[in-house]
Structure formats: structure tokens, C-alpha cells
KOLLOMI-875162 format. One record per residue (C-alpha): residue in one letter; x, y, z. Coordinates in steps of 0.2 Angstrom, whole numbers. Each point is the difference from the previous one (the first is absolute). Last residue first. Example, Ala and Ser with C-alpha at 12.3 -4.5 7.8 and 13.67 -1.06 7.14 Angstrom:
// residues 2
<kese><r>S</r><east>68</east><north>-5</north><up>36</up></kese>
<kese><r>A</r><east>-6</east><north>-17</north><up>3</up></kese>
***
This chain:
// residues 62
<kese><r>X</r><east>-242</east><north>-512</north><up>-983</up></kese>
<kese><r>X</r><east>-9</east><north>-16</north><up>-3</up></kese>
<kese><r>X</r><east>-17</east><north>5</north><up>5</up></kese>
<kese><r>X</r><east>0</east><north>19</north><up>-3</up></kese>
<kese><r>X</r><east>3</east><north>12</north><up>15</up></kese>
<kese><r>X</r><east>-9</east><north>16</north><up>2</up></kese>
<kese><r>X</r><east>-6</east><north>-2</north><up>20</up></kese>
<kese><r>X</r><east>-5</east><north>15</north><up>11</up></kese>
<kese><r>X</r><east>-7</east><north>17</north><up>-1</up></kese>
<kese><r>X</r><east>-7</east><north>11</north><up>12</up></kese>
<kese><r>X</r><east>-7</east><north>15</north><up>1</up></kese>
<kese><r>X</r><east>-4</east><north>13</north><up>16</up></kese>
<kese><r>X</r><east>-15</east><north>10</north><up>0</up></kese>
<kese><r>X</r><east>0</east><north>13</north><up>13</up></kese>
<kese><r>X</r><east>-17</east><north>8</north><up>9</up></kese>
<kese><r>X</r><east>-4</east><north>16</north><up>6</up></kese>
<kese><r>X</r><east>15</east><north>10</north><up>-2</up></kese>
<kese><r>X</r><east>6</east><north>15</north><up>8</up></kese>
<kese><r>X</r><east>-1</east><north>19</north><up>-6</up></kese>
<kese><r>X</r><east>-21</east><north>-1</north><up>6</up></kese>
<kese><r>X</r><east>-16</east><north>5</north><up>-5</up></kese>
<kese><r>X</r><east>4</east><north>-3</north><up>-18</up></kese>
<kese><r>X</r><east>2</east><north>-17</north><up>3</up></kese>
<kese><r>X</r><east>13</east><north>-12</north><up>-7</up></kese>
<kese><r>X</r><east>1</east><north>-14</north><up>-7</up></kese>
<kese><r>X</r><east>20</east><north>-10</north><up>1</up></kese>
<kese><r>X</r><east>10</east><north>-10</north><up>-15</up></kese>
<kese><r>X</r><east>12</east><north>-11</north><up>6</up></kese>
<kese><r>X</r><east>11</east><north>-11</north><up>-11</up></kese>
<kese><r>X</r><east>8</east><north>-17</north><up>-5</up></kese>
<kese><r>X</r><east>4</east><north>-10</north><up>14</up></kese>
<kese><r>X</r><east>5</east><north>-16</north><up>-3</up></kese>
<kese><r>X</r><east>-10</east><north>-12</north><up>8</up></kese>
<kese><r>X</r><east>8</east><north>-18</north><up>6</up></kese>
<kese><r>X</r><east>-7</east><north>-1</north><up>17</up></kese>
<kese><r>X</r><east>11</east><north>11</north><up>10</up></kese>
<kese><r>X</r><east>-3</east><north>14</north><up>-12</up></kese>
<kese><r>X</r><east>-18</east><north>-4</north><up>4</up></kese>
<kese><r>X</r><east>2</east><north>4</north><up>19</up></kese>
<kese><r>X</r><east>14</east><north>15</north><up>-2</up></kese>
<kese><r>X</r><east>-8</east><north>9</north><up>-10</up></kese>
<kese><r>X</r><east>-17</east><north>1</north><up>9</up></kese>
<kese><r>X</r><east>11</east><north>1</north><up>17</up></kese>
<kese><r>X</r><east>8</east><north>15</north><up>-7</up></kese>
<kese><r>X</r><east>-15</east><north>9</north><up>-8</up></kese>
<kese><r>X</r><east>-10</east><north>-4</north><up>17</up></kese>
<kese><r>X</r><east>16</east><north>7</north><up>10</up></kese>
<kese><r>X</r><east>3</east><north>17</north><up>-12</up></kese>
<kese><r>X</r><east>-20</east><north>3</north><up>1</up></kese>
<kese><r>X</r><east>-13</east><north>-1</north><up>-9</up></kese>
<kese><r>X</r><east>-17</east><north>-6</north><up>6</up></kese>
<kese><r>X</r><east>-11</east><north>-8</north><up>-11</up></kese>
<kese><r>X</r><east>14</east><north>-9</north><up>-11</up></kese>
<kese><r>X</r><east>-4</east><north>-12</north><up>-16</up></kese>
<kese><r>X</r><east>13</east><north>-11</north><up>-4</up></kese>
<kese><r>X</r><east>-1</east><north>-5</north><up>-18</up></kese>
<kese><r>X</r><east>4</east><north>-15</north><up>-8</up></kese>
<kese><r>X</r><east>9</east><north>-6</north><up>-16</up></kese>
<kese><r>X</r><east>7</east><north>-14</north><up>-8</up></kese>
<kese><r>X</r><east>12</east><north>-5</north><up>-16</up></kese>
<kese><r>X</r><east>-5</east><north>-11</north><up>-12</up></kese>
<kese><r>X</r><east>8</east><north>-18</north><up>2</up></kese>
***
């Protein structure tokens, strides 16, 4: 089996929403592979976060 990926796209970022996201498809299998964040000019904090997932690269018979 090839190996999966989502994305998690966060509107509002902060330590709890990036925590519960975690922690919500982590409990379902996802292993979390990184978080990339957009920001604005206008402002030092960022406007949305990106967390990626992957999951599953066992082969039938492994």
C-alpha cells in the first residue's frame, strides 16, 4: 500500500486548535508530518497553519 497524506487546514491558529488538530488525527492513525504556517504582512502572527499527515506504508505480506 502507498502511503497517504492529508492536510489540515487551520483558520485560526492557536496553541489549542493546533493541539486538538494533532491530537484528533493522531488518534486516528495519522502521523504527523509537518506544519507549514501563511502569514500576513500586516501582522508577526500567522494567519493560517497547514498541518500534514501521513499514514500507512505497509505492503501486503509484510
Amino acid at each position: 500500500m502507498m502511503p497517504q497524506y492529508k492536510v489540515v487546514e487551520l483558520s485560526t491558529v492557536t496553541d489549542e486548535e493546533l493541539e486538538s488538530a494533532i491530537n484528533k488525527w493522531v488518534a486516528e492513525g495519522w502521523v504527523l508530518d509537518g506544519i507549514n504556517f501563511a502569514m500576513r504582512e500586516s501582522s508577526k502572527r500567522p494567519s493560517m497553519a497547514f498541518i500534514l499527515f501521513t499514514r500507512g506504508d505497509e505492503r501486503p505480506g509484510e
